[in-house]
N, C-alpha and C positions, 0 to 999 in steps of 0.2 A: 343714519349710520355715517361717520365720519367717513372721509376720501384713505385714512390710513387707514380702519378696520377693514375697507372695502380691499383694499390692494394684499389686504394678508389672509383675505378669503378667497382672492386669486380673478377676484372681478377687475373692469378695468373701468380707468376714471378719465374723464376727459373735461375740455373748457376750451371754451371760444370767446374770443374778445374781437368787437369793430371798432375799428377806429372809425374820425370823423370824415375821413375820404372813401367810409364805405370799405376798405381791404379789411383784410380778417387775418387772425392769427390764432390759430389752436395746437392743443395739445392732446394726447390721448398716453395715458400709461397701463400700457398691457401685464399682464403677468403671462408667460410662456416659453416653453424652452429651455435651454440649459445654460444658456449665456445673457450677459447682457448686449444690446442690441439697440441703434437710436439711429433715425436716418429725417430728413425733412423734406417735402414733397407740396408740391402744389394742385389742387385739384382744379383741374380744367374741366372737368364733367357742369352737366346741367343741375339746376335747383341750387338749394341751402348750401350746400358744400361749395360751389363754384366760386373761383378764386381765393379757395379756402389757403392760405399758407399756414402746413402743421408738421409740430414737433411730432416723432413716435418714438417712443422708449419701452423696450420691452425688459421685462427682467422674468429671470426664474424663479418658481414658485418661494422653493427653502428660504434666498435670500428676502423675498416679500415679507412673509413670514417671520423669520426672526427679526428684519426692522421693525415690524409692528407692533411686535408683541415687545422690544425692551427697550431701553432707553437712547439709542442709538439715535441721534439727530439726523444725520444725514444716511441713506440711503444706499446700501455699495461702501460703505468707507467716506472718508475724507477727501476723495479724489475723483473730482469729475470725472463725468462719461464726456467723452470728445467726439461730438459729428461736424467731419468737416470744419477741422479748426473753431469751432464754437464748442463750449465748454458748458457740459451740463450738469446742474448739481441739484438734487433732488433731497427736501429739508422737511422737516414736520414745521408745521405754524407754530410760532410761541407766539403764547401770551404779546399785548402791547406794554411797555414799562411804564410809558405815559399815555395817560385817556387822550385818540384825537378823534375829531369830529369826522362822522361819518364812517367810523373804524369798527368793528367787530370782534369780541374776544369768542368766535365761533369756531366751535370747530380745533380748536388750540389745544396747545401743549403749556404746563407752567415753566414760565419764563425765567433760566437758571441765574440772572440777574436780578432777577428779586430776591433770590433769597440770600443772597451777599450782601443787600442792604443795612 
């Protein structure tokens, strides 16, 4: 099931990337609540999560929902969520316009640039 059907069924989606110094950087997008909601945090606890730095963005259910379900690119509107001066803007995958190596058309949206072609 794609990361968007998941978010308009009210489940939450998450991802974790290491870089090569070993730090980490994740994100997790909740559905809950009546607002939207994003804060960023370091986990200092023991195991997997330790020195985890991650985004959190919660949203509420309706808007989840009506993003998923229509053609709305971006998430909330056209207007970043702001945590702490960082700017967050949450988008469906398009499609790639051009094939690159190692790229994945997974998971995607049709790319409203190809049909202007």
């Amino acid at each position: 099931m794609s990361e968007t059907l998941k978010i308009g069924k009210g489940q939450s989606v998450s991802a974790t990337t290491t870089f090569p110094d070993g730090s980490k950087f994740g994100y997790v997008l909740s559905v809950e609540g009546e607002g939207v909601r994003a804060g960023v945090a370091l986990h200092t606890g023991q195991g997997m999560q330790q020195g985890l730095h991650q985004l959190s963005v919660t949203v509420p259910k309706h808007l989840a929902v009506r993003w998923s379900e229509s053609t709305d690119v971006a998430l909330g509107g056209d207007e970043p969520i702001n945590v702490d001066g960082l700017q967050v803007l949450i988008e469906k995958d398009f499609d790639c316009v051009s094939p690159r190596a190692g790229e994945e058309d997974v998971d995607t949206f049709p790319n409203p640039s190809l049909t202007n072609c």
